[in-house]
C-alpha atoms as an extended CHARMM CRD file, in Angstrom:
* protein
*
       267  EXT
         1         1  UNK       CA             99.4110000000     -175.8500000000      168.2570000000  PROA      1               0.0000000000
         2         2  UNK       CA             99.9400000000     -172.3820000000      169.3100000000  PROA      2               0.0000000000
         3         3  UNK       CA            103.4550000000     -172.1110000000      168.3160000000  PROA      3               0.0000000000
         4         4  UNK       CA            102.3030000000     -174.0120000000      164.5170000000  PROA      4               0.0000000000
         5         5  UNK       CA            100.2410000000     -171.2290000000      163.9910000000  PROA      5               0.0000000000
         6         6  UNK       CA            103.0940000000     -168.3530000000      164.9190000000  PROA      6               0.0000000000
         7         7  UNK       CA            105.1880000000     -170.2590000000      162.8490000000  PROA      7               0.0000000000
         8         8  UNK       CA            103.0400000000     -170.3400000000      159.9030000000  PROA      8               0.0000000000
         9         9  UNK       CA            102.0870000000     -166.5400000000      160.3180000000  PROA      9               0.0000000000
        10        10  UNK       CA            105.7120000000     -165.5700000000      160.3920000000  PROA      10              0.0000000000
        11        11  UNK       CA            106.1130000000     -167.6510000000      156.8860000000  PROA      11              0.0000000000
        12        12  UNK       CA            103.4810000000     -165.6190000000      155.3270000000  PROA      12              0.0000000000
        13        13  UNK       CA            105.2230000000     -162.4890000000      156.5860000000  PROA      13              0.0000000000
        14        14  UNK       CA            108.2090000000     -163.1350000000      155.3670000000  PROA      14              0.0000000000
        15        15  UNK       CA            107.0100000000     -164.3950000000      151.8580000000  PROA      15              0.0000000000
        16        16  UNK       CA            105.6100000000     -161.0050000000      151.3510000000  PROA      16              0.0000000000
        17        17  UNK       CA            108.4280000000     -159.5750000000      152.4170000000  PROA      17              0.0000000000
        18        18  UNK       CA            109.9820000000     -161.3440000000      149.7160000000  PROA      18              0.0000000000
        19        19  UNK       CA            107.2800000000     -160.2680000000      147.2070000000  PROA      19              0.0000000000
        20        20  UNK       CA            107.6220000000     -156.6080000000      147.9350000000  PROA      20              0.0000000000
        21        21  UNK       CA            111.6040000000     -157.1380000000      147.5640000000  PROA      21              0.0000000000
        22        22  UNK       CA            111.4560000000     -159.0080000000      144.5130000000  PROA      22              0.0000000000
        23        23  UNK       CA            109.2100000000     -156.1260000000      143.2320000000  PROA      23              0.0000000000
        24        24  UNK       CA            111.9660000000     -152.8780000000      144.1500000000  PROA      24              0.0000000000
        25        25  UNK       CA            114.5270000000     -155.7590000000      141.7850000000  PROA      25              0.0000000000
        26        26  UNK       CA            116.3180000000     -156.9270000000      145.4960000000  PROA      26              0.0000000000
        27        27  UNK       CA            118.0320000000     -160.4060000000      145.2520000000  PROA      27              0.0000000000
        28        28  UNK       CA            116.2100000000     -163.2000000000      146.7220000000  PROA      28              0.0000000000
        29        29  UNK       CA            117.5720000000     -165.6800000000      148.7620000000  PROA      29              0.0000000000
        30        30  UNK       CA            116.7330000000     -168.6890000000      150.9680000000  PROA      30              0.0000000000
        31        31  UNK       CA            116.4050000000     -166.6170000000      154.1280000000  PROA      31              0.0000000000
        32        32  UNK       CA            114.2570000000     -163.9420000000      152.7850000000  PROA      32              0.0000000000
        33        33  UNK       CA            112.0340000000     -166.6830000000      151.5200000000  PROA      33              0.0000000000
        34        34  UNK       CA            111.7300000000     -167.4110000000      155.0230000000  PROA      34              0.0000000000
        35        35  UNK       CA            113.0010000000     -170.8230000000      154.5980000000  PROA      35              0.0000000000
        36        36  UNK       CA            114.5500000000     -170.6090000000      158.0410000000  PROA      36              0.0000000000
        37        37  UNK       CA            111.5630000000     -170.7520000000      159.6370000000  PROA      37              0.0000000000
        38        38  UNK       CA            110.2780000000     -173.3650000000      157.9470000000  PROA      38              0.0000000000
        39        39  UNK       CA            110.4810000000     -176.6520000000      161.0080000000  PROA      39              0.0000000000
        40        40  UNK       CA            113.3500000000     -179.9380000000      160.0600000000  PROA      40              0.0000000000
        41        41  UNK       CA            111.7100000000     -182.7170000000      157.9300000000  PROA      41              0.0000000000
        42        42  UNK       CA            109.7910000000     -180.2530000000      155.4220000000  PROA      42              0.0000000000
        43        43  UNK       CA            111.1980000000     -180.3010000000      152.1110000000  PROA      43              0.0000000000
        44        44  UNK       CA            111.9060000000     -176.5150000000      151.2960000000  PROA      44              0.0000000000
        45        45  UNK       CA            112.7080000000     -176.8040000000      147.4560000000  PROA      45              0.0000000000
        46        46  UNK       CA            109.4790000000     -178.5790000000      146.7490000000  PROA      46              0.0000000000
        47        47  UNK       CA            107.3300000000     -175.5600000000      148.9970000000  PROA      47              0.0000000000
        48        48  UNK       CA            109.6510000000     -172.4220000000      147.5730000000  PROA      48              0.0000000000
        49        49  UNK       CA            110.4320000000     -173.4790000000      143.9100000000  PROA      49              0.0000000000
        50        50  UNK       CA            106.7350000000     -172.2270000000      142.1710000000  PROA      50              0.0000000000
        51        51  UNK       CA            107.3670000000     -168.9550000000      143.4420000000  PROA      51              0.0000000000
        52        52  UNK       CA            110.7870000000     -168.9780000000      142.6280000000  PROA      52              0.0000000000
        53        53  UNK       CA            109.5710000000     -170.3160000000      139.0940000000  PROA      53              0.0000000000
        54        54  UNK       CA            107.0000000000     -167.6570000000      138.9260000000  PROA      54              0.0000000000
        55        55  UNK       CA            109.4440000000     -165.1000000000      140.1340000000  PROA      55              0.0000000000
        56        56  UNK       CA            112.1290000000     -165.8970000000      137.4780000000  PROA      56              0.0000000000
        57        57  UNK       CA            109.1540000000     -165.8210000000      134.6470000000  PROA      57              0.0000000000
        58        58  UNK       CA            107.8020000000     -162.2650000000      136.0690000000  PROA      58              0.0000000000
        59        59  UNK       CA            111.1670000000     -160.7930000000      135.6080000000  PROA      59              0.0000000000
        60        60  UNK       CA            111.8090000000     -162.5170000000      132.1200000000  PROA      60              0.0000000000
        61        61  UNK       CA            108.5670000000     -161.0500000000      130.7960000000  PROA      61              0.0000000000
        62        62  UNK       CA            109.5240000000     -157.7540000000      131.9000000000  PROA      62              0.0000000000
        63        63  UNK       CA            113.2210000000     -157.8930000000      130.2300000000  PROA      63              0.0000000000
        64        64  UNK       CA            111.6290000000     -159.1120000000      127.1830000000  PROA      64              0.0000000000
        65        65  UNK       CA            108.8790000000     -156.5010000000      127.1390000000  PROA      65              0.0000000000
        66        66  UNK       CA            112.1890000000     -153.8240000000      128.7030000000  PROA      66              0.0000000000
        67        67  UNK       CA            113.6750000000     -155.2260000000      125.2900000000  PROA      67              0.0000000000
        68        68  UNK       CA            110.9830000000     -154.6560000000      123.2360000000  PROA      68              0.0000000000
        69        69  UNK       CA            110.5640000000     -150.7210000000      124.2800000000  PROA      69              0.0000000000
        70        70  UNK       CA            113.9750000000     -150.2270000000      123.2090000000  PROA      70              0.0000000000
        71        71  UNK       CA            113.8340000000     -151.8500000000      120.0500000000  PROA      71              0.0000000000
        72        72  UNK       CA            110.9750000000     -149.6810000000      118.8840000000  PROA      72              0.0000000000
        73        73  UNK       CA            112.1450000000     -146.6410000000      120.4650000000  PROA      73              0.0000000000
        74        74  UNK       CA            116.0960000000     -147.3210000000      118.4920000000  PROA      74              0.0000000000
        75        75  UNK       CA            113.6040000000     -147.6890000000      115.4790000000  PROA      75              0.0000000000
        76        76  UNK       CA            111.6070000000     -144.7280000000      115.4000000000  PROA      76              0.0000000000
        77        77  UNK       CA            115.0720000000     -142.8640000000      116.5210000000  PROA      77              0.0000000000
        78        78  UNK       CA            116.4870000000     -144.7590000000      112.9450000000  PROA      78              0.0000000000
        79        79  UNK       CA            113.4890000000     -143.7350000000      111.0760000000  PROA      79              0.0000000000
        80        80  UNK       CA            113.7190000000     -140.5110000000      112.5540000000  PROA      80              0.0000000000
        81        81  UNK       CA            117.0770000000     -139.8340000000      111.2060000000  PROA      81              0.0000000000
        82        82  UNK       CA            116.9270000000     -141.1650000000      108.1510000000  PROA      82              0.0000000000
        83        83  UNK       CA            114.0870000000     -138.8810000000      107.2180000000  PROA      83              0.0000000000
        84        84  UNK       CA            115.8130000000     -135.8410000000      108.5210000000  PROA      84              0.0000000000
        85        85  UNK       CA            118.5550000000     -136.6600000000      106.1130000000  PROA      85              0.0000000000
        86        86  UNK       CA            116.6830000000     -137.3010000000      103.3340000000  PROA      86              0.0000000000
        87        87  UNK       CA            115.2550000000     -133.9230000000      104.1460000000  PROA      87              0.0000000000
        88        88  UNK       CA            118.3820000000     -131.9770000000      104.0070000000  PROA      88              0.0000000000
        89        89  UNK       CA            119.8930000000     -133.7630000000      101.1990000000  PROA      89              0.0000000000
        90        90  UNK       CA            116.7960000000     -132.5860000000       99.0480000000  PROA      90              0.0000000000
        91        91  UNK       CA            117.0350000000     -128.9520000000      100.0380000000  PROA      91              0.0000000000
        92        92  UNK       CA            120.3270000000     -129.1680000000       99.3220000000  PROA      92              0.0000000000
        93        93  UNK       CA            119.9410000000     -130.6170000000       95.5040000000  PROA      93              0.0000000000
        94        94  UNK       CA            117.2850000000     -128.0990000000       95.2890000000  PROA      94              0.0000000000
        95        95  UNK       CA            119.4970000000     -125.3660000000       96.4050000000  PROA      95              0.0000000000
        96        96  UNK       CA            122.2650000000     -126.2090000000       94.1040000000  PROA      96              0.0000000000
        97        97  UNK       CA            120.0520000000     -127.0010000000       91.0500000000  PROA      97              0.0000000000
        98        98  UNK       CA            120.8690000000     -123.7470000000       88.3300000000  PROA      98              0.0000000000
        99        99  UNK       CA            117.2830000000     -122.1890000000       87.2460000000  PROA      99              0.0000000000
       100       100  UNK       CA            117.3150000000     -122.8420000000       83.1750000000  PROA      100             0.0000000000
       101       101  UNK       CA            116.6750000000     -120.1080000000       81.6450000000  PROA      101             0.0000000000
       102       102  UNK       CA            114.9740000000     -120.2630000000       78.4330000000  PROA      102             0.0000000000
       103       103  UNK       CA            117.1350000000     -120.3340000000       75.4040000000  PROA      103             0.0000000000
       104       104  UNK       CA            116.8210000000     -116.9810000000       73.3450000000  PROA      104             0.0000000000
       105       105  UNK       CA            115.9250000000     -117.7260000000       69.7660000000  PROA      105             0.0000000000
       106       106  UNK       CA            118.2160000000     -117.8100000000       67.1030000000  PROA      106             0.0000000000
       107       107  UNK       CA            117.5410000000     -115.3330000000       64.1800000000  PROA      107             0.0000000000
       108       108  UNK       CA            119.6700000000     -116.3660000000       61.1620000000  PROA      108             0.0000000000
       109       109  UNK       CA            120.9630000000     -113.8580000000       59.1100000000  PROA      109             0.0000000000
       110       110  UNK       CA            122.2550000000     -114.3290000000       55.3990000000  PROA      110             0.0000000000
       111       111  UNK       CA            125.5590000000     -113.1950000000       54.8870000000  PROA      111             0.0000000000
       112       112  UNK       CA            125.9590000000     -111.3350000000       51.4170000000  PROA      112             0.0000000000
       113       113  UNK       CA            127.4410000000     -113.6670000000       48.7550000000  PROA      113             0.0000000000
       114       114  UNK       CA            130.4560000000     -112.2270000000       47.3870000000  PROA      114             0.0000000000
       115       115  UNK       CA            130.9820000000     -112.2350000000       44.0990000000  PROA      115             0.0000000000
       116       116  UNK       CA            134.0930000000     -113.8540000000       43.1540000000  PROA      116             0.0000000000
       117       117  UNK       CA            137.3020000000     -112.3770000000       41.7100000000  PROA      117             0.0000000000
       118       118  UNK       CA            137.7040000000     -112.9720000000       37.9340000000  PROA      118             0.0000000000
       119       119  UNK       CA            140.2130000000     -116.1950000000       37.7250000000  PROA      119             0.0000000000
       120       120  UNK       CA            143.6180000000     -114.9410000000       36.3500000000  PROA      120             0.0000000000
       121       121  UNK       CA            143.6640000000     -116.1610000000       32.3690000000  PROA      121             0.0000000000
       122       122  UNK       CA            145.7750000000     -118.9640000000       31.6600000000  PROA      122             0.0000000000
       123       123  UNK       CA            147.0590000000     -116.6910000000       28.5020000000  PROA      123             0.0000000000
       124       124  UNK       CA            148.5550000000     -113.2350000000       27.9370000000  PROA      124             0.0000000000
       125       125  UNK       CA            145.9350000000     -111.4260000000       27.0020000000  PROA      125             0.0000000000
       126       126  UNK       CA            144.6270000000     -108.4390000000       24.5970000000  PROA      126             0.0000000000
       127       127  UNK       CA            141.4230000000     -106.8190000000       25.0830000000  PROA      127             0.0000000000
       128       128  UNK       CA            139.1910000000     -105.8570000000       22.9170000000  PROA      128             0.0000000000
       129       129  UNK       CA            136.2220000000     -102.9710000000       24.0240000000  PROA      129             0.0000000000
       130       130  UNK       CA            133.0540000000     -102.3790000000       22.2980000000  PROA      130             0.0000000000
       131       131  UNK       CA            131.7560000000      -99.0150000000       23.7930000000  PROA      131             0.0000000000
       132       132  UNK       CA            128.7840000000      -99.1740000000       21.4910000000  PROA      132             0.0000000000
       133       133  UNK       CA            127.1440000000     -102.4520000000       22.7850000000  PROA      133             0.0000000000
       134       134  UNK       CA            129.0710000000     -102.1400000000       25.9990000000  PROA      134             0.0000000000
       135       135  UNK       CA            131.4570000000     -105.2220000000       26.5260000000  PROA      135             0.0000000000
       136       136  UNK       CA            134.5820000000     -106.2730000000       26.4400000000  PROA      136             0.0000000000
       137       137  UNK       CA            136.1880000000     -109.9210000000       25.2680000000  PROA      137             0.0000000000
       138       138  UNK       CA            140.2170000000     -110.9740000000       25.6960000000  PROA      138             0.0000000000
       139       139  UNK       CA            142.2470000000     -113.0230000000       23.4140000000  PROA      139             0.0000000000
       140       140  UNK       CA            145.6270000000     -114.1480000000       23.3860000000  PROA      140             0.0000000000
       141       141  UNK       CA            148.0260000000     -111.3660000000       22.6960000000  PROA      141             0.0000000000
       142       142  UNK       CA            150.1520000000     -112.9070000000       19.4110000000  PROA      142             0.0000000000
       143       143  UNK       CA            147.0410000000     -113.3440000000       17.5500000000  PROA      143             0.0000000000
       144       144  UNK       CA            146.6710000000     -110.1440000000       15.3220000000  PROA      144             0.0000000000
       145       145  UNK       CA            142.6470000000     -108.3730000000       14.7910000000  PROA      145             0.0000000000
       146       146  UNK       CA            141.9800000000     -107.9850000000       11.2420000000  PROA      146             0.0000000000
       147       147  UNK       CA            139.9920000000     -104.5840000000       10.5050000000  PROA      147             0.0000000000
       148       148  UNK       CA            136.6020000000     -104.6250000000        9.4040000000  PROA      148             0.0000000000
       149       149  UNK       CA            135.9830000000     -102.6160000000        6.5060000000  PROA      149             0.0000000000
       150       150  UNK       CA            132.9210000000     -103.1900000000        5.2680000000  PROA      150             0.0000000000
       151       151  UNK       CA            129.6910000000     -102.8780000000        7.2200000000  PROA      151             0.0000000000
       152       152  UNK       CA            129.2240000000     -106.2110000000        9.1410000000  PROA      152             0.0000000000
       153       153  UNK       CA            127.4590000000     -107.8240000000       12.0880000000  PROA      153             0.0000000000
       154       154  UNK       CA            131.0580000000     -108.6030000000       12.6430000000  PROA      154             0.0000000000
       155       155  UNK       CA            132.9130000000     -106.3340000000       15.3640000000  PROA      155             0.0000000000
       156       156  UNK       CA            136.2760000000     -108.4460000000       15.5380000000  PROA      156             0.0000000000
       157       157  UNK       CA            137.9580000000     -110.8290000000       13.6950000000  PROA      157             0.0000000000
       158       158  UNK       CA            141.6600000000     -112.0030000000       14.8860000000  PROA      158             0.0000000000
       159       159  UNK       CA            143.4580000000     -114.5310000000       13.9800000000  PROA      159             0.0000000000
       160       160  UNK       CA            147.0240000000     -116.5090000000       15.1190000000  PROA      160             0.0000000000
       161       161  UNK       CA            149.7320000000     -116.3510000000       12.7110000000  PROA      161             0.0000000000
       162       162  UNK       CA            149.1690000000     -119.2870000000       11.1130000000  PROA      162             0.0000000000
       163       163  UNK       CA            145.5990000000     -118.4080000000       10.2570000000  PROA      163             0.0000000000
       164       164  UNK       CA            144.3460000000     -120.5860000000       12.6090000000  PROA      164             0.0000000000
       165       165  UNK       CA            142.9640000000     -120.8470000000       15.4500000000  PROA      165             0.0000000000
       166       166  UNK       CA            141.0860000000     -117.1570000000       14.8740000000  PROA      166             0.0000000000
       167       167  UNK       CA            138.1350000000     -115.7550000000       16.9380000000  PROA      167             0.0000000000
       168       168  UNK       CA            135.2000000000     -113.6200000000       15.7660000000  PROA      168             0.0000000000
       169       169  UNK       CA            131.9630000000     -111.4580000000       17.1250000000  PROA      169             0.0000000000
       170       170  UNK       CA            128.9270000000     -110.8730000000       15.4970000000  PROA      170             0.0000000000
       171       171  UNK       CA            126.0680000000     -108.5640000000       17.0440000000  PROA      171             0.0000000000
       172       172  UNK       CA            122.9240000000     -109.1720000000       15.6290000000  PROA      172             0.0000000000
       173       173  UNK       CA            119.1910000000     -109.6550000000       15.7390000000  PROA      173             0.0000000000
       174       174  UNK       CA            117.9630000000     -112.9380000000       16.1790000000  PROA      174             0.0000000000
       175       175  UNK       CA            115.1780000000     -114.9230000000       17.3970000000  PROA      175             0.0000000000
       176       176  UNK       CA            117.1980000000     -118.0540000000       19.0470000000  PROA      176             0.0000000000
       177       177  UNK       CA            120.6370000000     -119.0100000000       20.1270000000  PROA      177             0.0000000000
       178       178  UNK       CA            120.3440000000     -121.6530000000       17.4000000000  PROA      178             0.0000000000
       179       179  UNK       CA            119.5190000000     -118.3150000000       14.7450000000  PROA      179             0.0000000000
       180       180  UNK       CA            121.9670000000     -116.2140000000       16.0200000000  PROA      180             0.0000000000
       181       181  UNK       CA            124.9360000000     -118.8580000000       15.6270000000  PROA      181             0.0000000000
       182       182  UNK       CA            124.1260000000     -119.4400000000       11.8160000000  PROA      182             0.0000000000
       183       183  UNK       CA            124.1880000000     -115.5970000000       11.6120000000  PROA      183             0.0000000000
       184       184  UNK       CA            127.5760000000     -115.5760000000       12.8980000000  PROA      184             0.0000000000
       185       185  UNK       CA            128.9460000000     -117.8800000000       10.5660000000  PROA      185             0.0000000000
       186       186  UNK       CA            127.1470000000     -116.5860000000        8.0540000000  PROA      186             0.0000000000
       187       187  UNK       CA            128.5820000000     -113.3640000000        8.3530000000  PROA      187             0.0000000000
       188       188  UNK       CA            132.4130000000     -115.0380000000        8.6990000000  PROA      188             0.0000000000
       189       189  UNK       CA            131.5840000000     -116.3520000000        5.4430000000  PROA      189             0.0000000000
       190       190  UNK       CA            130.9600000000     -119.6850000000        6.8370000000  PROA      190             0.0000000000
       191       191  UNK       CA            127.9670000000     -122.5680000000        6.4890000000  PROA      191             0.0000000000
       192       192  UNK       CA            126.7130000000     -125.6490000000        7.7340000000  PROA      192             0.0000000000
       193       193  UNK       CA            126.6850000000     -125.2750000000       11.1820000000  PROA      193             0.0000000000
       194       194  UNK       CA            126.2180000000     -128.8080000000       12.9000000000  PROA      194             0.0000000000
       195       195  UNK       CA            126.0150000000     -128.7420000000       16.9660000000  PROA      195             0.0000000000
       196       196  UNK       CA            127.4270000000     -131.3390000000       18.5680000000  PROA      196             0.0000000000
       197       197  UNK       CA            127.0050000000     -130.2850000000       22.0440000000  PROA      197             0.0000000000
       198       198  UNK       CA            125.2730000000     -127.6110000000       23.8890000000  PROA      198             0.0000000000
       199       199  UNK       CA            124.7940000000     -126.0740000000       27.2380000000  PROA      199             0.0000000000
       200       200  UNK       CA            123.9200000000     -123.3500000000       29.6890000000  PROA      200             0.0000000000
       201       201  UNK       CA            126.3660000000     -121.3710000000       31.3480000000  PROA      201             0.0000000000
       202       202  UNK       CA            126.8200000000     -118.0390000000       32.8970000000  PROA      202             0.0000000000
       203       203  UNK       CA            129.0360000000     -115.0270000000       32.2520000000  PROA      203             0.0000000000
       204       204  UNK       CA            131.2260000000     -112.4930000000       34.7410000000  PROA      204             0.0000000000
       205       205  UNK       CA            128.0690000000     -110.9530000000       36.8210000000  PROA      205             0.0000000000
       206       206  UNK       CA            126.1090000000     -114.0040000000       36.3720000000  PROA      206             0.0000000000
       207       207  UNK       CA            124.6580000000     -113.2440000000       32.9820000000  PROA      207             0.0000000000
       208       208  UNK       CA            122.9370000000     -116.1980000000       31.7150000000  PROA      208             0.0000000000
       209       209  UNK       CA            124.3240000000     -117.5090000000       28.3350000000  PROA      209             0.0000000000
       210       210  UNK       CA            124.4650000000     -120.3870000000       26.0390000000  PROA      210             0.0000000000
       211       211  UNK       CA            127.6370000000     -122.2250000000       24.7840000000  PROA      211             0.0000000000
       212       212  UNK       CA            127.9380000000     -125.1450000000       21.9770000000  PROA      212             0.0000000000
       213       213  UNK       CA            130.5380000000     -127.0620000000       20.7850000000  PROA      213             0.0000000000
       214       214  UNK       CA            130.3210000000     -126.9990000000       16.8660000000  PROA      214             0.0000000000
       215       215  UNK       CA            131.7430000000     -127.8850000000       13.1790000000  PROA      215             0.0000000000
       216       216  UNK       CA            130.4240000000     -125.5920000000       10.1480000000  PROA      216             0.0000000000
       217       217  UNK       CA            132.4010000000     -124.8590000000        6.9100000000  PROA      217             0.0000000000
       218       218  UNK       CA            134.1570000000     -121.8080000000        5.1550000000  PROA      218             0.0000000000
       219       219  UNK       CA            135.4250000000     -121.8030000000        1.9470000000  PROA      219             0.0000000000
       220       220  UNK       CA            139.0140000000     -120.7500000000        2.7240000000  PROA      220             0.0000000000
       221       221  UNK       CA            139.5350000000     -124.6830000000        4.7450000000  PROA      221             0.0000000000
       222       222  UNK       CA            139.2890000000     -128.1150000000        2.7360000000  PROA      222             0.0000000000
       223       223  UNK       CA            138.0770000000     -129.2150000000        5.7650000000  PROA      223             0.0000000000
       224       224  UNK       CA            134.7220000000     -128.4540000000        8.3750000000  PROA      224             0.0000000000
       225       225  UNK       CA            136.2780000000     -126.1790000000       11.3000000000  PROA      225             0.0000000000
       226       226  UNK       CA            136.0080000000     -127.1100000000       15.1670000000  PROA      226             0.0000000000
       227       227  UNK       CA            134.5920000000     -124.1310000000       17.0690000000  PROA      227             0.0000000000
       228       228  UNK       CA            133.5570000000     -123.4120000000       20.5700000000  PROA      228             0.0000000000
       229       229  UNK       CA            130.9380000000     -120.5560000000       20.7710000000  PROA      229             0.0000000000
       230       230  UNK       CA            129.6550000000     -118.4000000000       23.2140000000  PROA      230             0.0000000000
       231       231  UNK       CA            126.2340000000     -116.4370000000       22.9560000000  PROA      231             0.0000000000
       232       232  UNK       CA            123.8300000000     -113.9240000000       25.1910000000  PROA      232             0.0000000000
       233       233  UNK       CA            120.7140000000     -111.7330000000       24.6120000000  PROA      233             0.0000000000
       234       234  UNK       CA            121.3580000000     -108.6030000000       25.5110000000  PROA      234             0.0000000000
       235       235  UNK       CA            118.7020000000     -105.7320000000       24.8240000000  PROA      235             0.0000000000
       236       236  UNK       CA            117.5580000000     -107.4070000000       22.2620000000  PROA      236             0.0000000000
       237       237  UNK       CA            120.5060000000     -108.3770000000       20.3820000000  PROA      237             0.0000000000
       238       238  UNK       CA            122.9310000000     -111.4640000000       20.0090000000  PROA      238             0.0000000000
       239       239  UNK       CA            126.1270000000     -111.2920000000       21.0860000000  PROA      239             0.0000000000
       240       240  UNK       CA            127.9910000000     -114.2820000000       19.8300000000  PROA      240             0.0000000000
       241       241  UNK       CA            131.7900000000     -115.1400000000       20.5070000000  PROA      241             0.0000000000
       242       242  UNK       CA            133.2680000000     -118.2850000000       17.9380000000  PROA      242             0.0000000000
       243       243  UNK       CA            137.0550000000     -119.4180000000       18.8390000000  PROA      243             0.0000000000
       244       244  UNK       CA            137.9660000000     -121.6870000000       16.0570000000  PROA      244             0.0000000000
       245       245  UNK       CA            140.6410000000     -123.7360000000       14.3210000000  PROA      245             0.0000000000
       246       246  UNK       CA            141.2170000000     -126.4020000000       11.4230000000  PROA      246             0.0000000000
       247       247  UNK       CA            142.4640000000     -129.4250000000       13.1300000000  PROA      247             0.0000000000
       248       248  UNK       CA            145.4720000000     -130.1270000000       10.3810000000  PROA      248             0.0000000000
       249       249  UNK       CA            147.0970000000     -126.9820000000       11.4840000000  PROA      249             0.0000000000
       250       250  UNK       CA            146.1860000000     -126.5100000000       14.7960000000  PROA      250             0.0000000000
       251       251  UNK       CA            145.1870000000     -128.7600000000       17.4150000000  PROA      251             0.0000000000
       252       252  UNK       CA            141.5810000000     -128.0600000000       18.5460000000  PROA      252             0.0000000000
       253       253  UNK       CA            142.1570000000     -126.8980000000       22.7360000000  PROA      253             0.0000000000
       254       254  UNK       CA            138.7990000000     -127.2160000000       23.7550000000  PROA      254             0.0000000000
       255       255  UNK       CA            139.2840000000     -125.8770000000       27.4190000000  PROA      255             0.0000000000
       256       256  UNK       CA            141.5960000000     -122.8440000000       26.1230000000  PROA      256             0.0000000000
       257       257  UNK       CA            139.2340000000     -121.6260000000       23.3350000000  PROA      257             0.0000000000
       258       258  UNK       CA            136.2930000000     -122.2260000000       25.7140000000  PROA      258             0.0000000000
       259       259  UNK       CA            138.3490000000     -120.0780000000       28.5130000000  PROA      259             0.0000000000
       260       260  UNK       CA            138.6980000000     -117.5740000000       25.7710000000  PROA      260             0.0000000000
       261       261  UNK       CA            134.8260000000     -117.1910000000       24.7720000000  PROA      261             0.0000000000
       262       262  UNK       CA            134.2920000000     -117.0400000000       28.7140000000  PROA      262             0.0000000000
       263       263  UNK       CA            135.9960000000     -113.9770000000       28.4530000000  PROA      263             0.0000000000
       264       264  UNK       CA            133.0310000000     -111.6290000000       27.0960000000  PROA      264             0.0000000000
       265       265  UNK       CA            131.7970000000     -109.8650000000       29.5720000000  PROA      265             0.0000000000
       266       266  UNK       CA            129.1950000000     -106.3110000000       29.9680000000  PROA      266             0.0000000000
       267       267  UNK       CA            129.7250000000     -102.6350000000       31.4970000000  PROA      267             0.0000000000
């Protein structure tokens, strides 16, 4: 009886033996589970295998919970990085970002217009000066100026060899463009003035004038003239320039005898 209970004292002993081992991570075995002890006849799986069960599920646990520790402390490491780069990569678009400066404003300035050259005449030309009224008109150089000599609104009066085509001036007084284009015709002996067409246009330096595309008759011509004239008020008087022809002698040029009237120009 004696020697049962040594027996089963020594057990005890060396199960917590084992217990202390299994707890510094030694290897367990048979012996230091004190199954030699244990007398022939006993079955030693069926009295060792629940602590070896409970042994093997203690150390699981604590690899799984070993496991666990890691795998949160790898994730804040991750976390930890990624933020730090996300950091620097900010300062360094920051850095690298140009300040934009404001745009200065832009203060348009008008260049000067400059006035254009005179366009080279399509004819050679003669010019004709008026010093008292101050301007000047050009006609082509064949056609002879007939002098005036007897007091007339009429200034010039030329004409092409064949009589026709011929260009006059008149200077007068007159209330309307309309007035001061009977006048000249008047005065070049002519009548019925019928306007087919009529327009603004503008003189060298921009002077505003009138031109009109025109038949009237003289007395000299079985038939009504074709005429291009060109007018402006200046100081008060009319200065009117008529380019005309009689078709059955010479061809009416509009463009030419309009280029001619275009011609008149001021000091």
């Amino acid at each position: 009886m004696k020697k049962r209970d040594e027996i089963k004292n020594e057990q005890i002993v060396r199960i917590e033996e084992v217990n202390r081992q299994e707890n510094q991570g030694l290897v367990y075995s048979s012996g230091n589970l004190g199954l030699s002890g244990i007398p022939e006849g006993v079955d030693k799986k069926k009295r060792v295998q629940p602590i070896i069960n409970e042994r093997q599920n203690r150390v699981v646990e604590n690899q799984k919970e070993a496991l666990m520790m890691t795998k949160a402390k790898l994730a804040i490491f991750i976390l930890f990085i990624m933020s730090l780069l996300l950091a620097l990569t900010l300062a360094g678009c920051a850095a690298e970002t140009p300040a934009v400066e404001p745009e200065a404003p832009v203060v348009e300035t008008e260049t000067p217009e400059e006035e254009p050259e005179p366009a080279e005449l399509s004819f050679e030309a003669t010019e004709y000066i008026n010093a008292e009224y101050g301007f000047s008109v050009q006609y082509p150089a064949e056609w002879e100026a007939n002098p005036i000599t007897e007091p007339s609104t009429i200034v010039l009066y030329a004409v092409a060899e064949s009589a026709v085509p011929l260009i006059f001036v008149n200077v007068e007084e007159a209330a309307t463009f309309e007035d001061a284009l009977d006048g000249a015709v008047a005065a070049a002996d002519g009548s019925g003035v019928d306007i087919k067409s009529q327009q603004d246009t503008s003189l060298a330096g921009g002077i505003s004038a009138t031109r009109a595309v025109f038949k009237f008759k003289h007395p000299a011509a079985p038939l009504a003239l074709d005429a291009i004239a060109v007018s402006t008020n200046k100081d008060g008087k009319w200065v009117t320039v008529t380019v005309a022809t009689l078709g059955m002698l010479a061809k009416f040029d509009q463009e030419l005898f309009s280029e001619i009237a275009h011609t008149l120009q001021f000091e």
